[in-house]
PABA-293557 format. One record per residue (C-alpha): residue number from 1; residue in one letter; x, y, z. Coordinates in pm, whole numbers. Layout:
<rs>
  num  residu       u       v       w
  NUM       A       X       Y       Z
...
</rs>
This chain:
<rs>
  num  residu       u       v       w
    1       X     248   14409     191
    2       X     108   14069      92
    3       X     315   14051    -250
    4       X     607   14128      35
    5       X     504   13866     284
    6       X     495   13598      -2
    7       X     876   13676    -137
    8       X     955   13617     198
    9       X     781   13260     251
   10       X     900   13151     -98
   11       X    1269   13275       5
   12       X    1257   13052     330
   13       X    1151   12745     152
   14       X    1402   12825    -107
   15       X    1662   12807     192
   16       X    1516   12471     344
   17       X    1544   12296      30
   18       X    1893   12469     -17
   19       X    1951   12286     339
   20       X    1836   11958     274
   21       X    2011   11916     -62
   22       X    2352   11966     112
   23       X    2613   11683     209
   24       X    2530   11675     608
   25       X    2169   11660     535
   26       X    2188   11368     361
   27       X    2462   11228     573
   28       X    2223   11230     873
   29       X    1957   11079     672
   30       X    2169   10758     618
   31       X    2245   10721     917
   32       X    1874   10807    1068
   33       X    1780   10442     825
   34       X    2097   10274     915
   35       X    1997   10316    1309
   36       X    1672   10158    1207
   37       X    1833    9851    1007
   38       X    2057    9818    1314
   39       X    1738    9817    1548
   40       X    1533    9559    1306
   41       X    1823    9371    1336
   42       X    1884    9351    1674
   43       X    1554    9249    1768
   44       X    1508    8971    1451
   45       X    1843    8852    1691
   46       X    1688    8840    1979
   47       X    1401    8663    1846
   48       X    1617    8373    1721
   49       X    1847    8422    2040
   50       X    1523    8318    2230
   51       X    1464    7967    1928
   52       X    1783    7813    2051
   53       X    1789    7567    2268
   54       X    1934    7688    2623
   55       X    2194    7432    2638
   56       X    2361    7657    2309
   57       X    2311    7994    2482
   58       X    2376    7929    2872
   59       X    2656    7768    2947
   60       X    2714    7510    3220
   61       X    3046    7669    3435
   62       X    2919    7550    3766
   63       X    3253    7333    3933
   64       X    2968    7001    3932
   65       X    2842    7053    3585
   66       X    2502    7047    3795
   67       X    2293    7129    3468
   68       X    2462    6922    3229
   69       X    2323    6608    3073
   70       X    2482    6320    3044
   71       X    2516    6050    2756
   72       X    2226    5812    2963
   73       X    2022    6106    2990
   74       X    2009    6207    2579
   75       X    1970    5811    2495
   76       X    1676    5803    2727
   77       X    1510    6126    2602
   78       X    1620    6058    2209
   79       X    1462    5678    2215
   80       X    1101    5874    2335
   81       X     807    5807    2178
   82       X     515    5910    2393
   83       X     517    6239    2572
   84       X     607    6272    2902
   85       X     545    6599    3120
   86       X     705    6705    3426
   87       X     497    6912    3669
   88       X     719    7153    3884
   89       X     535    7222    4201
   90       X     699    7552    4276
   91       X     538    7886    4455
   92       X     592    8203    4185
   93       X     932    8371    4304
   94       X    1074    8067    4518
   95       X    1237    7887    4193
   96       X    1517    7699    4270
   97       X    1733    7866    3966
   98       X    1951    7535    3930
   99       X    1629    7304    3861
  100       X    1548    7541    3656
  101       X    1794    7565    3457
  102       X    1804    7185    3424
  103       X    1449    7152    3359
  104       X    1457    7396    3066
  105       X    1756    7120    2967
  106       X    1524    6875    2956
  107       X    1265    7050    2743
  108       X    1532    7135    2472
  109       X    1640    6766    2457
  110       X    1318    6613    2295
  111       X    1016    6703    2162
  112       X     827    6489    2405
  113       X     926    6619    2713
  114       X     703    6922    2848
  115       X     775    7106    3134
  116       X     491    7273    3292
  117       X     507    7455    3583
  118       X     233    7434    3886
  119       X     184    7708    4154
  120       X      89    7523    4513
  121       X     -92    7830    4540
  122       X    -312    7836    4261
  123       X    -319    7417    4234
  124       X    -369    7382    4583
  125       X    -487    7015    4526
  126       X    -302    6881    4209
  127       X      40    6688    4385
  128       X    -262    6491    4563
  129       X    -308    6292    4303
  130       X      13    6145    4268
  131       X     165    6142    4569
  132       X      72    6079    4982
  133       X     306    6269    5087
  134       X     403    6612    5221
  135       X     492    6774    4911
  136       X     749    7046    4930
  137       X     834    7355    4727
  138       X    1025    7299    4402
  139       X     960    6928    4409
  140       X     848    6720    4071
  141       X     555    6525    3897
  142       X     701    6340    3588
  143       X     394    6178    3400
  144       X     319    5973    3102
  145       X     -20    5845    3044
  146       X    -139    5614    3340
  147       X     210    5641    3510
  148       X     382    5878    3728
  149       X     654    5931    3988
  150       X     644    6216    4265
  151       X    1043    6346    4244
  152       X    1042    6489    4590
  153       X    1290    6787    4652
  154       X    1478    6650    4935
  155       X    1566    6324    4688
  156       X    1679    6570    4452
  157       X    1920    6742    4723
  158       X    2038    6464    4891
  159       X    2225    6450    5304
  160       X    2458    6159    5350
  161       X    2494    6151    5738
  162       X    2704    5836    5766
  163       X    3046    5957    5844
  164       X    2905    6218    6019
  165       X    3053    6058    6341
  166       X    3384    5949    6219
  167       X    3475    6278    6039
  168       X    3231    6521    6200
  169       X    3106    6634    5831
  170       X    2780    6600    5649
  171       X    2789    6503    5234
  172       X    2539    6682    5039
  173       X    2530    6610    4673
  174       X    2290    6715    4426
  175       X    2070    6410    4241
  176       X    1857    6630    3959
  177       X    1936    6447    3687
  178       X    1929    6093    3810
  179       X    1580    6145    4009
  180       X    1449    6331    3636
  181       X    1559    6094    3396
  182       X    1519    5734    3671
  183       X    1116    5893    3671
  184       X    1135    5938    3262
  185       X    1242    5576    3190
  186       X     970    5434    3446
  187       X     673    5613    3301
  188       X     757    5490    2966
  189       X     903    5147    3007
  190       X     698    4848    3041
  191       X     847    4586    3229
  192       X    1125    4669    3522
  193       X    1415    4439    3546
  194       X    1333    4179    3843
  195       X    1633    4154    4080
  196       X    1552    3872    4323
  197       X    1690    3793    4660
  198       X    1805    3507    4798
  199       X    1707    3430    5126
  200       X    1727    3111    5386
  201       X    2090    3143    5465
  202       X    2120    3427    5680
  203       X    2199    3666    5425
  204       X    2225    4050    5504
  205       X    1976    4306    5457
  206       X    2111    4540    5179
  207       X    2210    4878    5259
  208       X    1985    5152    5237
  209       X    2233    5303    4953
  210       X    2183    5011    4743
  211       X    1850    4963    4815
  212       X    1767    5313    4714
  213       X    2033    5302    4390
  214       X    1832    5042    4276
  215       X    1496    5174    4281
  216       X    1638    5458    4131
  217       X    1788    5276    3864
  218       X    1414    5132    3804
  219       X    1537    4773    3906
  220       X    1205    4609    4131
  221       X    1353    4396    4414
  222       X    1159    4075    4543
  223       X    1236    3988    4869
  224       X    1338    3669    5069
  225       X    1327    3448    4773
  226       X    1389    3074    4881
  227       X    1515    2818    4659
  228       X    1355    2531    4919
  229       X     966    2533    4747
  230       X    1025    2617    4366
  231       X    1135    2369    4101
  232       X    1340    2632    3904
  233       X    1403    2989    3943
  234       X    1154    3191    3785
  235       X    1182    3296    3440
  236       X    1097    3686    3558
  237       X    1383    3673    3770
  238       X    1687    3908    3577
  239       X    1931    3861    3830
  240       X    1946    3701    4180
  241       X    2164    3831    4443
  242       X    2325    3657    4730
  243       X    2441    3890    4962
  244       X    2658    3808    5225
  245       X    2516    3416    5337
  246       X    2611    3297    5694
  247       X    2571    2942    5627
  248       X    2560    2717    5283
  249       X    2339    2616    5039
  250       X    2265    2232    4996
  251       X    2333    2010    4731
  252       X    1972    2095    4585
  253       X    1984    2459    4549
  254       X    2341    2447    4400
  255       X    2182    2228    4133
  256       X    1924    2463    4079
  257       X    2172    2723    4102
  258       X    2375    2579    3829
  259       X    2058    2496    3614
  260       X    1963    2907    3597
  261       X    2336    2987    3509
  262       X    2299    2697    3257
  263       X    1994    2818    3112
  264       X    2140    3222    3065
  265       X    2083    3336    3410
  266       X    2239    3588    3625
  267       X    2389    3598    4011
  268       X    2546    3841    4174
  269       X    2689    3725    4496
  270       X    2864    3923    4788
  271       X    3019    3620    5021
  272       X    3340    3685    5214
  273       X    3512    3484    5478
  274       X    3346    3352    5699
  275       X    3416    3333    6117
  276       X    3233    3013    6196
  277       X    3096    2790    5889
  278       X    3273    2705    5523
  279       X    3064    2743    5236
  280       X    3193    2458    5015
  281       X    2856    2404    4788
  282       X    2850    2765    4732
  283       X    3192    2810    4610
  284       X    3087    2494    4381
  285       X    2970    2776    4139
  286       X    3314    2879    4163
  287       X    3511    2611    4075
  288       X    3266    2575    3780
  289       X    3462    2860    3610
  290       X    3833    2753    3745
  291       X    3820    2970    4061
  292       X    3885    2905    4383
  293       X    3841    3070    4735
  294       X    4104    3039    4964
  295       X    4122    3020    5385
  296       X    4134    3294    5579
  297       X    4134    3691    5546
  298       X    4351    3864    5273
  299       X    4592    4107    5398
  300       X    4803    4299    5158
  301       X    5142    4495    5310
  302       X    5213    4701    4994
  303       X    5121    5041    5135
  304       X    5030    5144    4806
  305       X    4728    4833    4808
  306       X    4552    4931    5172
  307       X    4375    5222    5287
  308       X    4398    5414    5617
  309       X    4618    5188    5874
  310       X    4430    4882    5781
  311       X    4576    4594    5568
  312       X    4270    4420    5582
  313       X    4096    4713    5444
  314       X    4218    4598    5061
  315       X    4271    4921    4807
  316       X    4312    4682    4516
  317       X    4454    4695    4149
  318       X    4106    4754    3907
  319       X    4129    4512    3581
  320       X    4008    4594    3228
  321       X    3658    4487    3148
  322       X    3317    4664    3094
  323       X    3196    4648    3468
  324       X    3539    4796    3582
  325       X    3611    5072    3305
  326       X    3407    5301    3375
  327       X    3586    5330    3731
  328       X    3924    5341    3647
  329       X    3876    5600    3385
  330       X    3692    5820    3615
  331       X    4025    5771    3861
  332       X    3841    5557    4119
  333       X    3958    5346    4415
  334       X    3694    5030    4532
  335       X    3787    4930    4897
  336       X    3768    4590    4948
  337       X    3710    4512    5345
  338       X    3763    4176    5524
  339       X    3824    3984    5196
  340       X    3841    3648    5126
  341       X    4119    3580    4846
  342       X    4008    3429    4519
  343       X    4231    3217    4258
  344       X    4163    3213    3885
  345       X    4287    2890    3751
  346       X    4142    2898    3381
  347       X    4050    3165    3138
  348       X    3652    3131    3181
  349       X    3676    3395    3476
  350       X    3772    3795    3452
  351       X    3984    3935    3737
  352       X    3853    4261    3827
  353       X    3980    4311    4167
  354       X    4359    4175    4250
  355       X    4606    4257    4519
  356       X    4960    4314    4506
  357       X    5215    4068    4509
  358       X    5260    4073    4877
  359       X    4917    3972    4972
  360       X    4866    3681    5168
  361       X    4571    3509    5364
  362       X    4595    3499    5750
  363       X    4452    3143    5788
  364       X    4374    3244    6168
  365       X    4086    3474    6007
  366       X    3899    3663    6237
  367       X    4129    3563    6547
  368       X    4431    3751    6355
  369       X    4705    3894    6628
  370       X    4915    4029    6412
  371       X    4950    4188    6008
  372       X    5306    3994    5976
  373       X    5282    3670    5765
  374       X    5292    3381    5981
  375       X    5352    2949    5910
  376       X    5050    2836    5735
  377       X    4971    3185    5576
  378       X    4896    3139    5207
  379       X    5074    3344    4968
  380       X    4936    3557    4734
  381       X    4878    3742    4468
  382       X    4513    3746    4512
  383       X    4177    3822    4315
  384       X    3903    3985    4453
  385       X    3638    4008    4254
  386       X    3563    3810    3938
  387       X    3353    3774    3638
  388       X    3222    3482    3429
  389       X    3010    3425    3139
  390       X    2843    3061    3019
  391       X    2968    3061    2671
  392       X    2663    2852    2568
  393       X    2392    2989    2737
  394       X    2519    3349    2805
  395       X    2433    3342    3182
  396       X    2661    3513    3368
  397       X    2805    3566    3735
  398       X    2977    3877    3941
  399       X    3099    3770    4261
  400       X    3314    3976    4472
  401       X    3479    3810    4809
  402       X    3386    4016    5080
  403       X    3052    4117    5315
  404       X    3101    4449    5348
  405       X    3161    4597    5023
  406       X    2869    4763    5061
  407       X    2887    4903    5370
  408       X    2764    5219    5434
  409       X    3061    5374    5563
  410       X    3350    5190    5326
  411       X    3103    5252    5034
  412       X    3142    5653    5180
  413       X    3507    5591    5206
  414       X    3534    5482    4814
  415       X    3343    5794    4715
  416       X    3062    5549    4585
  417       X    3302    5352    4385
  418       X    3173    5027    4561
  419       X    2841    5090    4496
  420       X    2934    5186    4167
  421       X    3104    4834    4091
  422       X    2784    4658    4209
  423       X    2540    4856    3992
  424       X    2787    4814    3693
  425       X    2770    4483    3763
  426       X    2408    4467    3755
  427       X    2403    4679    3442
  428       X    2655    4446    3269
  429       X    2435    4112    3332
  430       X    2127    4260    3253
  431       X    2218    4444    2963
  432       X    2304    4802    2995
  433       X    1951    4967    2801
  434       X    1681    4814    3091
  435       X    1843    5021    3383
  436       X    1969    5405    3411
  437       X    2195    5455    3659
  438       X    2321    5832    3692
  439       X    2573    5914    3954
  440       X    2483    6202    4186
  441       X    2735    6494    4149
  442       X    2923    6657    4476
  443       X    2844    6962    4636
  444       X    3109    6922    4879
  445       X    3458    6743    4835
  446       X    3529    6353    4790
  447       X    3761    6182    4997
  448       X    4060    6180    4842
  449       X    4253    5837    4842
  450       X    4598    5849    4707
  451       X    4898    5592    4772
  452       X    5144    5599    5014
  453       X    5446    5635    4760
  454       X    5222    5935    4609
  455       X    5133    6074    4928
  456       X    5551    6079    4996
  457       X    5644    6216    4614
  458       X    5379    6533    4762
  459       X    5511    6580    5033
  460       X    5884    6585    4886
  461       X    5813    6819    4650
  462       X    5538    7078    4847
  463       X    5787    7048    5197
  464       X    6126    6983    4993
  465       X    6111    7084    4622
  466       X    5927    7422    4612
  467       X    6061    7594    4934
  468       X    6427    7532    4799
  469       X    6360    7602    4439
  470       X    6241    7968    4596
  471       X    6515    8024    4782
  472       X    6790    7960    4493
  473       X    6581    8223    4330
  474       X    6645    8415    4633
  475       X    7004    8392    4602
  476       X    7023    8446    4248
  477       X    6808    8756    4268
  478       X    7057    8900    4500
  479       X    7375    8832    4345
  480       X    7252    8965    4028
  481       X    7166    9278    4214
  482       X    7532    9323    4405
  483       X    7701    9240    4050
  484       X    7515    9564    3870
  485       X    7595    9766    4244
</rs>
């Protein structure tokens, strides 16, 4: 019985090595190690996958490019050389996914950005340090050693509520990237450009828009700067704005004026027509560079050069030139309200503003009765804006012939592309490396500002063109049909 039960054991093992010597034995044993290769090298994938940079491996395919970086964004973070760490005050679960996305944008960019992220709940006391105020959920800290700048979440999602009675709409747009990388280049820079402003002639407040663009942009404003008790303008001043004077400067402050251009100042100066006063020593600087202002208020009756029903509300022609580029390539319009029309006589000035041929200047001004051209009217064309540079010194001057450019509601009109013009400006006499300016990016629609002649050629071919184009079909679709009946 035992001899028996041992033939039988060593006839079974006989078998199973029988088995696993055959062709489907070892077939399954390749492919038992290929699974495992496969799985190794799935997961040594995923490993890398999770190396790479986000901005390789999530791709940006929201309509505003809302997580994309712009070119002023990678100089900033590329030219780093201290760290700089952004604290996002956010409660675990209430992320806002688009900041985060953007923020993990930022920490790919540069090696000296570090995003850390702070739970209200657990830090109940940390945004206390940097900021006063009421700090919400999924707002910012950006830091870098003895500086910092609270990003608060309602400047990163920003309301405009100006046209809100004219078109019964409210414009949200979303401000991420210009409120991150503004905060990145304070912490690290040094000195802020000094924008100073000229006061004494019953100039207008600025807007809030362009108040808040420029602290944004990192410029520091110093107000109601008088020309009456210095001997010079100071030598921290980057640019000094004039906007919108009621009344002249005297004979002294022009000289003064002239001596800070002369020496490689800067002005910027918003001055229109006026209702009451002339402003003959002010337009001196002018005529320094061959232009002139003329009387009265433009109007231009080329349909194609106003906007709305308005030929006083100018829709000029944009000219080549640094300041003005970066608008018409982006298909801007600048509207130009209540102008006073300019005349470049020599080649020391840049027209970046003009009119059409069949702009004139209603001499009667603010008493205008009627659009038609009247006696006295001067003829156009007309500039509206101009640029000049002191060959010697390389002080230069942006002036642009009307108050109200930079209005809140014309600026809303323009879809920021007169606010645009003035920080362009600003960026172009300064020098374009000591400000960051970012446009904010839509979450709604823009207003849409098209010609006349294009707004006919639409409706031509949407009411004419299409419908009849359709209906030939029609017809041909039929008689084909009845020929093969």
């Amino acid at each position: 019985m035992k001899n028996s039960y041992k033939d039988k054991l060593r006839g079974a093992l006989a078998k199973n090595r029988q088995a696993l010597s055959t062709r489907t034995a070892r077939v399954g044993g390749y492919s038992f190690v290929l699974c495992l290769v496969v799985l190794a090298i799935l997961i040594a994938v995923n490993v890398l996958a999770g190396l790479v940079p986000s901005r390789f491996t999530q791709l940006d395919i929201s309509a505003a490019q809302l997580y994309s970086l712009t070119a002023d964004t990678k100089v900033v973070a590329t030219n780093l050389k201290q760290d700089v760490t952004i604290y996002w005050i956010v409660q675990a679960g209430k992320e806002d996914t688009v900041i985060e996305k953007l923020l993990d944008r930022y920490g790919d960019l540069s090696e000296h950005i570090t995003v850390v992220k702070k739970d209200p709940d657990v830090y109940p006391t940390f945004a206390q340090q940097y900021t006063d105020q009421t700090v919400t959920n999924n707002s910012l800290v950006v830091e870098s050693g003895e500086k910092s700048r609270y990003v608060s979440y309602e400047d990163i999602y920003e309301y405009d509520t100006s046209s809100y009675y004219t078109t019964g709409s409210v414009s949200q747009s979303f401000d991420g990237e210009g409120q991150i990388t503004s905060a990145i280049d304070y912490v690290v820079r040094e000195d802020l450009p000094q924008i100073y402003l000229l006061s004494g002639h019953g100039e207008q407040a600025l807007s809030d828009t362009f108040a808040d663009e420029l602290a944004r942009s990192n410029y520091e404003t110093v107000a109601d700067f008088s020309l009456l008790n210095v001997d010079a303008v100071p030598q921290d001043c980057d640019a000094l704005l004039i906007n919108a004077p009621t009344s002249d400067i005297s004979e002294e402050e022009l000289a003064l004026l002239r001596d800070y251009i002369a020496a490689g100042g800067r002005l910027l100066v918003f001055s229109g027509p006026q209702e009451e006063e002339t402003l003959p020593n002010l337009h001196a600087l002018l005529a320094d560079y061959g232009v002139s202002a003329a009387e009265g208020i433009v109007v231009d009756t080329d349909r194609d050069h106003y906007a709305f029903t308005a030929p006083y509300v100018l829709m000029p022609d944009i000219g080549s030139s640094e300041i003005t580029d970066p608008l018409a390539e982006g298909g801007y319009h600048v509207i130009v309200p209540i102008a006073q029309g300019l005349t470049v006589e020599g080649g020391e000035a840049t027209a970046l503003l003009t009119t059409s041929d069949a702009a004139f200047s209603k001499i009667s001004g603010y008493d205008m009765s009627t659009y038609e051209k009247e006696d006295g009217d001067i003829d156009g064309p007309f500039t509206l804006a101009v640029s000049a540079e002191d060959s010697a010194s390389g002080g230069r001057l942006v002036w642009v012939a009307s108050d109200y450019l930079l209005d809140e509601m014309y600026n809303s009109y323009s879809s920021g592309a007169n606010l645009d013009l003035a920080m362009n400006s600003l960026s172009w006499m300064i020098g374009e490396s000591d400000a960051v300016s970012i446009r904010a990016k839509s979450l709604d629609y823009n207003y849409l500002t098209i010609s006349s002649s294009a707004a006919t050629w639409l409706k031509i071919v949407m009411i004419g063109v299409i419908p009849v184009g359709f209906l030939l079909l029609g017809i041909d679709e039929v008689l084909r049909r009845r020929k093969t009946v």
